[in-house]
C-alpha positions in Angstrom: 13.8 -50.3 24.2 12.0 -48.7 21.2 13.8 -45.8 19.7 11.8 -42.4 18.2 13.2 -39.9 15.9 11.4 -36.5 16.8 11.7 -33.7 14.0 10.8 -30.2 16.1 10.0 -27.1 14.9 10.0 -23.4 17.1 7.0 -21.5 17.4 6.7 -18.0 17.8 7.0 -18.7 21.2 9.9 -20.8 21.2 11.8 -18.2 18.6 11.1 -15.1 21.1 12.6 -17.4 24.0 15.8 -18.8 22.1 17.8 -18.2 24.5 16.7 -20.2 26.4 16.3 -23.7 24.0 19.7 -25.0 25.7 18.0 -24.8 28.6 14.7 -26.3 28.2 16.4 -29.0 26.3 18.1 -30.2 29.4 14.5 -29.6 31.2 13.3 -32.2 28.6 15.7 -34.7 29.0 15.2 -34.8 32.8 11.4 -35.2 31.9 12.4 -37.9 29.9 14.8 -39.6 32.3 11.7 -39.7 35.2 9.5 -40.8 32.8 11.8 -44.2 31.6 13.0 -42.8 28.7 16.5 -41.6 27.6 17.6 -38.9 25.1 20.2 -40.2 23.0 20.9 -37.0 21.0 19.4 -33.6 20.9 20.4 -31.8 18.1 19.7 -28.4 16.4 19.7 -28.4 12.9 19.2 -26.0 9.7 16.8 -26.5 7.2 13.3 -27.5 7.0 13.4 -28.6 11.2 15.1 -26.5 13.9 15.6 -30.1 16.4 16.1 -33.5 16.1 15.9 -35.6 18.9 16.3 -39.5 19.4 14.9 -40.8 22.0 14.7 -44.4 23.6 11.4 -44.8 25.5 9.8 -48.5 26.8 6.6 -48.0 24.9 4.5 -45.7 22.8 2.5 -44.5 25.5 4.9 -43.0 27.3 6.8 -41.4 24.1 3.5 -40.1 23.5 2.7 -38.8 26.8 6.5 -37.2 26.3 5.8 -35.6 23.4 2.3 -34.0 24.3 3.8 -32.6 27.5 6.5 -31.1 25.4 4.1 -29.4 23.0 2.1 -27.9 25.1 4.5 -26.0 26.7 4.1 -24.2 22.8 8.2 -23.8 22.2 7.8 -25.8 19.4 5.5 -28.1 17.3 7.2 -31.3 15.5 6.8 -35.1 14.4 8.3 -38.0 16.1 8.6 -41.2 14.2 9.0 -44.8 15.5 12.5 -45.6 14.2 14.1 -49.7 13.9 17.3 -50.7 14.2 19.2 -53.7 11.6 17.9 -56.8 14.0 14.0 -55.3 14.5 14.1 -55.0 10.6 15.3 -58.0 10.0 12.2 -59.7 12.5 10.0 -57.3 10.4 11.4 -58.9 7.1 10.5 -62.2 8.0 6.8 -61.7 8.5 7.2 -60.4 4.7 6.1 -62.6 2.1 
């Protein structure tokens, strides 16, 4: 299954609700659960992202349908990039010429 790296920043919002980020990052993981995906690791984080999240989802269509459901909610804005691991960088490699 494809793995995404998801860099997350609060909002306003999400900063006058912080108690509650524990919380709404369990929400999300249930999301992501009936949706086919699975968080690996949620993680808060200091510097120039509050979050990062790794997430295993079958395709890009539902990562993205994750992700825009998430941001809407308006807790926080972020990035998500399509990660590979060693052996799908190693099929990528050999397309290289």
């Amino acid at each position: 299954m494809p793995t995404y790296v998801t860099l997350a920043s609060f909002t306003e919002k999400g900063l006058r609700d912080i108690k509650d980020t524990v919380k709404r990052a369990e929400t999300f993981k249930a999301t992501a659960a009936s949706q086919g995906a699975h968080v690996r690791e949620f993680l808060w984080t200091q510097g120039a992202h509050d979050m990062i999240c790794v997430i295993e989802a079958p395709d890009d269509t539902t990562m993205s349908a994750l992700m825009l459901n998430a941001l809407k909610n308006g807790n926080v804005s972020g990035q998500t990039l399509r990660a590979f691991t060693a052996a799908e960088m190693d099929k990528i490699l050999a397309k290289v010429e």
